[in-house]
Each structure stands twice: as structure tokens, then as C-alpha cells.
Backbone and ligand atoms as CSV (ligand in chain L), in Angstrom:
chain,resi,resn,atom,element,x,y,z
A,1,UNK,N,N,69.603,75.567,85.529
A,1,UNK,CA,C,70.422,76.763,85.657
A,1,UNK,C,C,70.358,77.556,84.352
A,2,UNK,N,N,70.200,78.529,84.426
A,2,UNK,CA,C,70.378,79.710,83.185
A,2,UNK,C,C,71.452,80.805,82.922
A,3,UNK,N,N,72.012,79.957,81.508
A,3,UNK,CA,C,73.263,81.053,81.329
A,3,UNK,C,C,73.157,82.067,81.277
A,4,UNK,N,N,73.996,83.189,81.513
A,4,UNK,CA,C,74.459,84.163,81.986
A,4,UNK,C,C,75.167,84.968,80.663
A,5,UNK,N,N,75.195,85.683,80.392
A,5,UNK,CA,C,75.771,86.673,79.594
A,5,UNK,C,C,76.017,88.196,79.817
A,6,UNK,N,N,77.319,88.729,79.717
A,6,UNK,CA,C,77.248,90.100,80.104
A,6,UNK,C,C,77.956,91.264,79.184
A,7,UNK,N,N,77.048,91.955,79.080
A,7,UNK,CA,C,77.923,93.241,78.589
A,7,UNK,C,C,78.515,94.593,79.161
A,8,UNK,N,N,79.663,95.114,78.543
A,8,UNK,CA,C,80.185,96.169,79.362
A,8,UNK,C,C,80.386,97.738,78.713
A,9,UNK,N,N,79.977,98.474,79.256
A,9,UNK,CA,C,80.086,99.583,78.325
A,9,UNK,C,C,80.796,100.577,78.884
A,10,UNK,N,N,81.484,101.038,77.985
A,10,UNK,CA,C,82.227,102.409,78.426
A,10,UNK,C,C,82.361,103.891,78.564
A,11,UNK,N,N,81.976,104.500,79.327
A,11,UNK,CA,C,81.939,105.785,79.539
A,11,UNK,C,C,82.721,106.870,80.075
A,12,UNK,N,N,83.179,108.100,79.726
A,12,UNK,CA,C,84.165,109.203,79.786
A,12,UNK,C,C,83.661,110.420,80.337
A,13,UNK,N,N,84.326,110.910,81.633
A,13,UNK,CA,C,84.295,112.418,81.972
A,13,UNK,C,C,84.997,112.547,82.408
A,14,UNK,N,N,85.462,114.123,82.405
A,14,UNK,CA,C,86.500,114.558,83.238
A,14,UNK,C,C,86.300,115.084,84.437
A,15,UNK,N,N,86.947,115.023,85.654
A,15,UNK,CA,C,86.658,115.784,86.840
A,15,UNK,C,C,87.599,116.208,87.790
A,16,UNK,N,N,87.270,117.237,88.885
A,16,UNK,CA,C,88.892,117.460,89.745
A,16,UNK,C,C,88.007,116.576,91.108
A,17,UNK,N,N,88.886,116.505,92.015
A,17,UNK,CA,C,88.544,116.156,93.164
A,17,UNK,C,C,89.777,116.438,93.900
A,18,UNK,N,N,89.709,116.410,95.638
A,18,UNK,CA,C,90.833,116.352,96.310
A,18,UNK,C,C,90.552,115.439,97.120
A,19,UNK,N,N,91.340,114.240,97.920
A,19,UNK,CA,C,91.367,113.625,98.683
A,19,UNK,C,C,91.482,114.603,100.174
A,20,UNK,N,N,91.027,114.393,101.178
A,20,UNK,CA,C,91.007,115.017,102.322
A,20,UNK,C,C,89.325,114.911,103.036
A,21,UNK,N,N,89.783,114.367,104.383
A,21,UNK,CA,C,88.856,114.172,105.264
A,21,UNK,C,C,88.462,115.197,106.588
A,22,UNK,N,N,87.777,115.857,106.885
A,22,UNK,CA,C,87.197,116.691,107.922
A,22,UNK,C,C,87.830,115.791,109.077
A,23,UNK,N,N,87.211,114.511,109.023
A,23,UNK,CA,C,87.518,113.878,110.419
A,23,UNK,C,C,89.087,113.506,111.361
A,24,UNK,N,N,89.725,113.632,110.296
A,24,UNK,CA,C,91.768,113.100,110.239
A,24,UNK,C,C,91.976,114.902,110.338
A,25,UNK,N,N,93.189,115.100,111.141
A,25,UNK,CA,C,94.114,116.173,111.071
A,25,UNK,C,C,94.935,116.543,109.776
A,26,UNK,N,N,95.026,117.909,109.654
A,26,UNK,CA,C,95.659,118.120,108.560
A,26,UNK,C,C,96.859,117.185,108.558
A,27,UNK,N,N,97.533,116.941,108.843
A,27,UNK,CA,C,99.006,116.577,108.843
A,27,UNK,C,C,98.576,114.638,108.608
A,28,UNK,N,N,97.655,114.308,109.286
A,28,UNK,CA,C,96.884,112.791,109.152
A,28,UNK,C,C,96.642,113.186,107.451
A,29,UNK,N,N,95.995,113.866,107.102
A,29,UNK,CA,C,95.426,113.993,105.562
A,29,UNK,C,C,96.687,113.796,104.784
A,30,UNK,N,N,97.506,114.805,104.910
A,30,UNK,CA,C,98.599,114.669,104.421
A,30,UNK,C,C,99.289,113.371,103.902
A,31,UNK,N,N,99.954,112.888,105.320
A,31,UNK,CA,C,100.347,111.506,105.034
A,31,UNK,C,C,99.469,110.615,104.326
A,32,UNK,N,N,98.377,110.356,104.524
A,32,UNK,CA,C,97.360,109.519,103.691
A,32,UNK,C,C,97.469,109.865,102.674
A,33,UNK,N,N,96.999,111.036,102.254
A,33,UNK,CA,C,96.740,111.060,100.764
A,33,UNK,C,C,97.737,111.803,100.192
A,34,UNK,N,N,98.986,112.557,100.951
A,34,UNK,CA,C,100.059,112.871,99.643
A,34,UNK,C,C,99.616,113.854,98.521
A,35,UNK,N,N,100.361,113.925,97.667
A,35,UNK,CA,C,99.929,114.899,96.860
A,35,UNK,C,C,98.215,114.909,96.629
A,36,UNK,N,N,97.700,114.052,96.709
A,36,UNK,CA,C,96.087,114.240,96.069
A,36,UNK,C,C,95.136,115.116,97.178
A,37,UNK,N,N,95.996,115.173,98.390
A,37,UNK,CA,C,95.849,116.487,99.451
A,37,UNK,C,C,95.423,117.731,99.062
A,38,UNK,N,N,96.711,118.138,98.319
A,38,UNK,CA,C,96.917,119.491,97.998
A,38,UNK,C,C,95.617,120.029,97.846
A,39,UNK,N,N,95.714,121.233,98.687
A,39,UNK,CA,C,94.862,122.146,98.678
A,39,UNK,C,C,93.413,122.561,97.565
A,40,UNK,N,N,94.561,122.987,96.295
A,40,UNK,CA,C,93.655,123.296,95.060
A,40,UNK,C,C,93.113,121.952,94.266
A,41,UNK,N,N,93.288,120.697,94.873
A,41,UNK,CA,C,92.882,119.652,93.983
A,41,UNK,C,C,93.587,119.326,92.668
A,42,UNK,N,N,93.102,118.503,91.742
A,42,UNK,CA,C,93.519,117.974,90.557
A,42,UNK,C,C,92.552,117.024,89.348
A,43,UNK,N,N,92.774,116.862,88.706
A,43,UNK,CA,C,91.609,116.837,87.282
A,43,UNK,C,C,91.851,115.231,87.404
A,44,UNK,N,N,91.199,114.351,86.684
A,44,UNK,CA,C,91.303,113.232,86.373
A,44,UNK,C,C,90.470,113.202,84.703
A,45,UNK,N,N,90.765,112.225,83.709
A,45,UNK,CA,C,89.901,111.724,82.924
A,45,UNK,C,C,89.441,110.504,83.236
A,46,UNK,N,N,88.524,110.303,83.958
A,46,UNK,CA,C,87.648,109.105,84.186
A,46,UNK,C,C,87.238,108.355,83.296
A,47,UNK,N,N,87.086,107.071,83.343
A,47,UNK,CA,C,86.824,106.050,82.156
A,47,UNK,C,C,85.704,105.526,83.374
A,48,UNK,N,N,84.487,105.016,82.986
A,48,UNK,CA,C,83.680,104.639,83.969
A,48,UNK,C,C,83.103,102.955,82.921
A,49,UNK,N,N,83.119,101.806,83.451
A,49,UNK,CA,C,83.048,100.427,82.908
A,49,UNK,C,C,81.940,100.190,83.409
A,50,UNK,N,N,80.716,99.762,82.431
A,50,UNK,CA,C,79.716,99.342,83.525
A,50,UNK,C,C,79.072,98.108,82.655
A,51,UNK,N,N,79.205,96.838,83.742
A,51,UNK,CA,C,78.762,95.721,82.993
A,51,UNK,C,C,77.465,95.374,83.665
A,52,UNK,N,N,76.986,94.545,82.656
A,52,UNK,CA,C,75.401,94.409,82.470
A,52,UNK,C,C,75.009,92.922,82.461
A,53,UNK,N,N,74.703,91.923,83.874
A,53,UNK,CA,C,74.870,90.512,83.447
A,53,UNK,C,C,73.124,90.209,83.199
A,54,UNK,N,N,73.071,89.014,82.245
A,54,UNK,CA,C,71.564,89.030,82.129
A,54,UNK,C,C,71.513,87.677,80.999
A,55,UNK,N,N,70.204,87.401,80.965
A,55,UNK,CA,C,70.082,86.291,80.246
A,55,UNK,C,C,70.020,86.218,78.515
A,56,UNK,N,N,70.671,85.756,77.938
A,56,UNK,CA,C,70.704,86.636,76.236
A,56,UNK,C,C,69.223,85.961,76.152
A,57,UNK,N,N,69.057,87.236,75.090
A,57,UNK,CA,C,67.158,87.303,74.851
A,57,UNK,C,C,67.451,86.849,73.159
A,58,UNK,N,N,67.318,85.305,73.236
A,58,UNK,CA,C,67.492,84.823,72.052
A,58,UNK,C,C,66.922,85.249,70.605
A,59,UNK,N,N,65.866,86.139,70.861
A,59,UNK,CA,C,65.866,86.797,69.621
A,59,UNK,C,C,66.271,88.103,69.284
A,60,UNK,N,N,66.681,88.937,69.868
A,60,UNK,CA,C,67.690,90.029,69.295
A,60,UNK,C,C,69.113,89.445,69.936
A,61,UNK,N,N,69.681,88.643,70.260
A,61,UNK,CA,C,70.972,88.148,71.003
A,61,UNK,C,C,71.581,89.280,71.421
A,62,UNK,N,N,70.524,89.957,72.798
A,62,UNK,CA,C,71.303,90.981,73.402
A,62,UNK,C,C,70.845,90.586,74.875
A,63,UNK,N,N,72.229,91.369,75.953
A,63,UNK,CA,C,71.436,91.227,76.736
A,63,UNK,C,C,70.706,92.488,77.628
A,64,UNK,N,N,70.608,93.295,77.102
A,64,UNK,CA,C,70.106,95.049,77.540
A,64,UNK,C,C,70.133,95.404,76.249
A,65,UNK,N,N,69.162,96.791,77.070
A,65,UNK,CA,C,68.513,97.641,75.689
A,65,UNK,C,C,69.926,98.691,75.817
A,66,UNK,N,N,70.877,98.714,74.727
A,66,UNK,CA,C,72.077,99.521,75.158
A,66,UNK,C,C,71.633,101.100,75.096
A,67,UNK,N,N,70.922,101.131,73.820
A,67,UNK,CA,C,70.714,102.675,73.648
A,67,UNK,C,C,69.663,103.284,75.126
A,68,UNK,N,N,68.910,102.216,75.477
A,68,UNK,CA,C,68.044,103.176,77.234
A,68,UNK,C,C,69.688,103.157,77.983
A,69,UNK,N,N,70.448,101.803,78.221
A,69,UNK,CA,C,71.482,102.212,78.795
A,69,UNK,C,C,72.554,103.226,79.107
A,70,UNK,N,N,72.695,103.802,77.840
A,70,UNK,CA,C,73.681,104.813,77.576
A,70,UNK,C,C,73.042,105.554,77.630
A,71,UNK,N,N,71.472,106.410,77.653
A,71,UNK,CA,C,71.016,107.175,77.827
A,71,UNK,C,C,70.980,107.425,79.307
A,72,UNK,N,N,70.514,106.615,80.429
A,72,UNK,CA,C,70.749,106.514,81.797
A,72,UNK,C,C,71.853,106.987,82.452
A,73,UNK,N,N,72.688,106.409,81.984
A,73,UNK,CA,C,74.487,106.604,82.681
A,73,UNK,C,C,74.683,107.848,82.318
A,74,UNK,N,N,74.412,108.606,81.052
A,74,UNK,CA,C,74.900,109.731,80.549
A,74,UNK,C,C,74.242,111.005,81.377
A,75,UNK,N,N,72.673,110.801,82.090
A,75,UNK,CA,C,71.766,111.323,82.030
A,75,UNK,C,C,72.112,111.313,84.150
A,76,UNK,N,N,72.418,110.203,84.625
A,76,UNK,CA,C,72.833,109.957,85.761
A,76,UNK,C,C,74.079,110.199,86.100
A,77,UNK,N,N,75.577,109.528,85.251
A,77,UNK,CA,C,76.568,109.910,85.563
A,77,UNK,C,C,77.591,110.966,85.523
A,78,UNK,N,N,77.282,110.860,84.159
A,78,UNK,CA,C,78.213,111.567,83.282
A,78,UNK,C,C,77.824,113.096,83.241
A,79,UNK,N,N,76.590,113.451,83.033
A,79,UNK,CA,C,76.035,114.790,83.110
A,79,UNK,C,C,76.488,115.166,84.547
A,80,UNK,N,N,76.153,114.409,85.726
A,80,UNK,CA,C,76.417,114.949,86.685
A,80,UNK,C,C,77.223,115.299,87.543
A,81,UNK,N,N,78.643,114.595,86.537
A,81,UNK,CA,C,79.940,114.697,87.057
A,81,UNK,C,C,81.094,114.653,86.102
A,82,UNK,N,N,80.626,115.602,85.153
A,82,UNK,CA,C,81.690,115.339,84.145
A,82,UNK,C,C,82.034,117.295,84.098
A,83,UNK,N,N,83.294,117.758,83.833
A,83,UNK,CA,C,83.721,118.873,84.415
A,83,UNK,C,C,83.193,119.302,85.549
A,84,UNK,N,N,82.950,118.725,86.696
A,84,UNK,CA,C,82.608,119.440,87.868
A,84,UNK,C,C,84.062,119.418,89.198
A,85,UNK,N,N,83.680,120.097,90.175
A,85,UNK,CA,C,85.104,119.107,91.407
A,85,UNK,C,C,83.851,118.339,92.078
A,86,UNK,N,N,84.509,117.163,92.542
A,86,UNK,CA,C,83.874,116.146,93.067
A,86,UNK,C,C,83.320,116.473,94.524
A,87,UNK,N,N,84.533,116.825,95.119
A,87,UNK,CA,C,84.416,117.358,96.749
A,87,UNK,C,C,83.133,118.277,96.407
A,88,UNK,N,N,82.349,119.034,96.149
A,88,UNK,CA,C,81.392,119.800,95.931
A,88,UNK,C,C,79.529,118.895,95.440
A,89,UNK,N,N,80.134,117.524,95.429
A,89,UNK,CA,C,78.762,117.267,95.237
A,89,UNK,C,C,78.278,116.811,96.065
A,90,UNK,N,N,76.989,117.023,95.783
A,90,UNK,CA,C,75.846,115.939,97.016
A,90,UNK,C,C,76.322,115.488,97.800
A,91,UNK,N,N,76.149,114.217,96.940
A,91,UNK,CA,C,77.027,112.826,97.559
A,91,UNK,C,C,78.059,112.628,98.520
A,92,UNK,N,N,78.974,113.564,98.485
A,92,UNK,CA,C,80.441,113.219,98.928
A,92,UNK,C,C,80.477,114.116,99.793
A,93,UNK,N,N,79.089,114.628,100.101
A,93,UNK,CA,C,79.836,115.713,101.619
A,93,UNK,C,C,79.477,114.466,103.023
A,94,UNK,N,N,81.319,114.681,103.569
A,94,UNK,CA,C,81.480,114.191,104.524
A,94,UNK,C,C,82.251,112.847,103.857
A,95,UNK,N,N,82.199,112.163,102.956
A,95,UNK,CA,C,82.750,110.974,102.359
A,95,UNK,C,C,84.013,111.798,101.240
A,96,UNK,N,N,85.114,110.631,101.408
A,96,UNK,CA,C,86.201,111.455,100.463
A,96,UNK,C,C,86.040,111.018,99.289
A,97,UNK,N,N,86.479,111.580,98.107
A,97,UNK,CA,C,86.123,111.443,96.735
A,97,UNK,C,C,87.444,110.301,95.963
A,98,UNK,N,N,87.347,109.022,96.980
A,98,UNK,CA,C,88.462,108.032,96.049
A,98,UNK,C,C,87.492,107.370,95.189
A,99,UNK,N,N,88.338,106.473,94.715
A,99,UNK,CA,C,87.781,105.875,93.441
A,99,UNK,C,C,86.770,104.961,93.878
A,100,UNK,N,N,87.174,104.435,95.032
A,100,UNK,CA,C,86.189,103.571,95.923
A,100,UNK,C,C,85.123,103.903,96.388
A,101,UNK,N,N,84.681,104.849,96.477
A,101,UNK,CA,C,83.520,105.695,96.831
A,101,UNK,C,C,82.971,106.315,96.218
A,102,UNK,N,N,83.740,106.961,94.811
A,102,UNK,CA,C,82.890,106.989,93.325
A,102,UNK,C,C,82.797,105.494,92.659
A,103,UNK,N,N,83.036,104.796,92.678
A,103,UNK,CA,C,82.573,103.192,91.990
A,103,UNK,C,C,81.447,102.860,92.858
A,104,UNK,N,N,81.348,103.166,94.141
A,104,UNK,CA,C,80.389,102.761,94.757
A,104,UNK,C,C,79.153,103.523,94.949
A,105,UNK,N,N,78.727,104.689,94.536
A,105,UNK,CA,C,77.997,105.906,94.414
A,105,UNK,C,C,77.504,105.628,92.801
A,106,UNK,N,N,77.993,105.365,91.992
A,106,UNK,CA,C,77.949,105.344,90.556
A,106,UNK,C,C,77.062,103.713,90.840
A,107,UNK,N,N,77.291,102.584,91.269
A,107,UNK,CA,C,76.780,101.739,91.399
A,107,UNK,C,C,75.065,102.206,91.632
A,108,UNK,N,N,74.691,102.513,93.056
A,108,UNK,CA,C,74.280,103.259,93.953
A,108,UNK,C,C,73.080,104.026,92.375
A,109,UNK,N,N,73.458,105.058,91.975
A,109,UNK,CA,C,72.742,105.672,91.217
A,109,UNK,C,C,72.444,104.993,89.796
A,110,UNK,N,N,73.111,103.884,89.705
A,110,UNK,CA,C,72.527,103.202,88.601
A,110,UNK,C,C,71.437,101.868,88.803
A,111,UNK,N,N,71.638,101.273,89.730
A,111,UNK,CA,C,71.529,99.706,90.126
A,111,UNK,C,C,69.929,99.580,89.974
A,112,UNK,N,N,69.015,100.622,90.372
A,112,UNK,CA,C,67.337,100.377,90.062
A,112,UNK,C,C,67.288,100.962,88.472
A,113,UNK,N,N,67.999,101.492,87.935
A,113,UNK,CA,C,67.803,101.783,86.492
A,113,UNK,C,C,68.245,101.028,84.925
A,114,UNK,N,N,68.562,100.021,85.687
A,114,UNK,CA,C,69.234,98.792,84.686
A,114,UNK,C,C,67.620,98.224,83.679
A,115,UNK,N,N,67.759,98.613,82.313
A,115,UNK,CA,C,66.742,98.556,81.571
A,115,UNK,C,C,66.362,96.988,81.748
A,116,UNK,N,N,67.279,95.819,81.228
A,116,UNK,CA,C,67.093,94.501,81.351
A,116,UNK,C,C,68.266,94.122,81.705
A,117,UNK,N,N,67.992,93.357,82.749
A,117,UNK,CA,C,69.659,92.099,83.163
A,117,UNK,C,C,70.099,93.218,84.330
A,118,UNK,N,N,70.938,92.391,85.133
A,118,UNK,CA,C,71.132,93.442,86.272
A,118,UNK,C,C,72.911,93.989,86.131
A,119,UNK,N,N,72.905,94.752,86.884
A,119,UNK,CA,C,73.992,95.569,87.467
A,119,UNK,C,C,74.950,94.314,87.809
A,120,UNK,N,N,75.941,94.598,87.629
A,120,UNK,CA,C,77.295,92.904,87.779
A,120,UNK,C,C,78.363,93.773,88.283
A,121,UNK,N,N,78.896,94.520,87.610
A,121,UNK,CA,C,80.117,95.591,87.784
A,121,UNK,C,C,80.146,96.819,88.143
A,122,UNK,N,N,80.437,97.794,88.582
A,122,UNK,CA,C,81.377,99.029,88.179
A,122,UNK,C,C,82.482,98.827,88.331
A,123,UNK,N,N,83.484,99.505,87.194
A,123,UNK,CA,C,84.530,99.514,87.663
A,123,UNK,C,C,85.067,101.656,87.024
A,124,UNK,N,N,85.791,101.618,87.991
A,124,UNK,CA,C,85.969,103.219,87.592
A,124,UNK,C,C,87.952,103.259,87.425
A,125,UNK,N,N,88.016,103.608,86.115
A,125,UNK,CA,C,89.161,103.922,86.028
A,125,UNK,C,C,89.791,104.993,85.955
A,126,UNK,N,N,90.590,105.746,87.369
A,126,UNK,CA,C,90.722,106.780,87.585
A,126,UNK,C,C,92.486,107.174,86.747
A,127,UNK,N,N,93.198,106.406,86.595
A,127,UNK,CA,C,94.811,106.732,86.072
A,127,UNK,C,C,95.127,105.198,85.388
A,128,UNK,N,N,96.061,105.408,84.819
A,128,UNK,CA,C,96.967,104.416,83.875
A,128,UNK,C,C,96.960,103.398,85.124
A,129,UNK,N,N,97.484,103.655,86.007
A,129,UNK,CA,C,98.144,102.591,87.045
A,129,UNK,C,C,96.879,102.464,88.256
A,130,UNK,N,N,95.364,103.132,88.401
A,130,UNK,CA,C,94.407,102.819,89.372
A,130,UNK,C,C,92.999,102.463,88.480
A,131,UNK,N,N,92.579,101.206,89.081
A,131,UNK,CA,C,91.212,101.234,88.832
A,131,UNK,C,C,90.338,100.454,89.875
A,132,UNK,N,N,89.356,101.030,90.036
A,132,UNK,CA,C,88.260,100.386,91.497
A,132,UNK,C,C,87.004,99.738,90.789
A,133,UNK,N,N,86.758,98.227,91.451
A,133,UNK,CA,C,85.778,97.979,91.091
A,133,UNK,C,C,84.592,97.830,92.319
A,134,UNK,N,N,83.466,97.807,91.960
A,134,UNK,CA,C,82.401,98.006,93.012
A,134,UNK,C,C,81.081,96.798,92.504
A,135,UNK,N,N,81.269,95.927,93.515
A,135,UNK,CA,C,79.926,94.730,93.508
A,135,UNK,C,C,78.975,94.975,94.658
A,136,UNK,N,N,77.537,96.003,94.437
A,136,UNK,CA,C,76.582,96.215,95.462
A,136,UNK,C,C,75.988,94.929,95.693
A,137,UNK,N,N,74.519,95.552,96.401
A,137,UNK,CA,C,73.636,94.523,96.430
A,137,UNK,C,C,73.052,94.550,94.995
A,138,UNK,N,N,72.244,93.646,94.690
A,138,UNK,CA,C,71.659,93.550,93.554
A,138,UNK,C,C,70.453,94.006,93.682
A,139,UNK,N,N,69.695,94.390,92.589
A,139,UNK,CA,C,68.205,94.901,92.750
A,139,UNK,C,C,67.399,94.078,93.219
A,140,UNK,N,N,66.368,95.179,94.249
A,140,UNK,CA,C,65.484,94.007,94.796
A,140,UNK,C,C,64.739,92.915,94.533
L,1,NI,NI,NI,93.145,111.995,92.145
């Protein structure tokens, strides 16, 4: 068996999004999502966690190349969703913009770009009191 080691790194953007589904009635939206309904939306500062499990490479005792890492996420995530509204991207037309579906999209756009050691986590921390974590499949 071969130990395991992981690292986690942290990343920041800001974004609006609104909760609300095409498929549910207004008044269904409502009750579900409550204020995060509202019409004009609302901002979040996103904290985005992304851990990296892999075998430590006993001679630099790392287990990823961090600097390709942080170049990736920044270049994939963060550029592409940092001051934007969420409801407006790609991705999310037709899917609602919870945390569960950005942790899992963020997975999704990272998981074949993991320099060394694979994808283990996302976790997306949307408020003081919410955070979503997301375990895909692993790379092929
Ligand atoms: Ni929100």
C-alpha cells in the first residue's frame, strides 16, 4: 500500500448569483430559496478549497507542482467567475447556482488538470455558516 499525502489550497472571488429554477413556480422558488430568490440577486465572497491527494515525491517532499496549480485554478476558476453573476454562465443555464453545483462544476473543470496527485476535494465556501464539499469521479 502507498501512503497518501494531501495538500489544500486556497482560493478567493467574488460573485452574485440568484437561486431560482425555470422548472418550480414562482411562489415554489420562493419558498425554497427565500431571500436568495429575490429578483436582483446577491454577491458572495467565495473561498474555494481545493485539495490535492498524491504520493509525496520524496525528493522535493511535495505532493503537486503548486505554482502549475495555482496557475490552473486561477486561469479556470477564478478568472472565470470572479466578479461575474453566476446565473449568466455557461454552465448553469438550466442548473441553479447553489454551492452544490458550483463545488461540483469547479470539480468538473479542474479534475483532468491536476499537475501531479489527483483531485480528493472541493470544497466551496460560500458564508460564515455554509460550506459544500464535492467528491467526483477520479481521473481516468
Ligand atoms: Ni447566495
Amino acid at each position: 500500500m502507498t501512503a497518501l499525502t494531501s495538500i489544500t489550497r486556497t482560493y478567493t472571488f467574488c460573485a452574485a448569483h440568484r437561486l431560482h429554477t425555470d422548472q418550480l413556480p414562482d411562489d415554489v422558488n420562493q419558498h425554497i430559496f427565500g431571500k436568495c430568490n429575490n429578483p436582483n440577486g446577491h454577491g458572495h465572497n467565495y473561498t474555494v478549497q481545493v485539495t490535492i491527494q498524491g504520493a509525496l515525491n520524496v525528493t522535493t517532499g511535495l505532493v503537486t507542482d503548486v505554482e502549475t496549480l495555482d496557475q490552473i485554478v486561477h486561469e479556470h476558476v477564478v478568472a472565470r467567475f470572479d466578479h461575474q453573476h453566476l446565473n449568466f454562465d455557461q454552465a448553469f443555464q438550466g442548473l441553479t447556482t447553489t454551492g452544490e453545483n458550483l463545488a461540483r462544476l469547479i470539480w468538473e473543470l479542474l479534475v483532468d488538470r491536476i499537475p501531479s496527485g489527483q483531485l480528493e476535494n472541493i470544497r466551496v465556501v460560500e458564508t460564515r455558516d455554509n460550506f459544500f464539499d464535492y467528491v467526483g469521479d477520479p481521473k481516468p
